[in-house]
C-alpha positions, 0 to 999 in steps of 0.5 A: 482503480479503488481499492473496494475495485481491488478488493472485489477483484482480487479477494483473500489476496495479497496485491503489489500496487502503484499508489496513483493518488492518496491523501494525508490525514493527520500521521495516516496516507488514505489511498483513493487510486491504484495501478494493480502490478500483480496479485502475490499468493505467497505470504513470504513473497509478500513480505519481500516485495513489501520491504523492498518497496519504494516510492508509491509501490506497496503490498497490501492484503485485501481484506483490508477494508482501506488502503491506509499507509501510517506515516511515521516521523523521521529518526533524522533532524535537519539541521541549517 
């Protein structure tokens, strides 16, 4: 599903998603599909579910106009 979908279905709401594909841009993850797991109402609960995340399962609220995920560089050099 598209996230203007997502957004249409679920509006003023947080929403915990499966990212299905996406694209890199630069340092910027642009998300083009989901698979909704459930709407969260609560903004603590939000937070929790969002922080404990991991792989392509996310948190975001809808009124954001994209699904973008910022990239950041990982603290650890690889060394060999």
């Amino acid at each position: 599903m598209e996230w203007s979908e997502v957004r249409r279905l679920y509006p003023h709401q947080y929403v915990k998603v499966e990212v299905l594909k996406s694209r890199i841009e630069g340092n910027k993850e642009i998300v083009e599909d989901v698979a909704i797991i459930r709407s969260i109402s609560d903004p603590r609960e939000a937070t929790k579910e969002l922080v404990n995340s991991q792989g392509n399962i996310w948190v975001c609220h809808t009124a954001n106009k994209d699904m973008v995920i910022e990239i950041k560089p990982s603290p650890f050099k690889v060394v060999g």
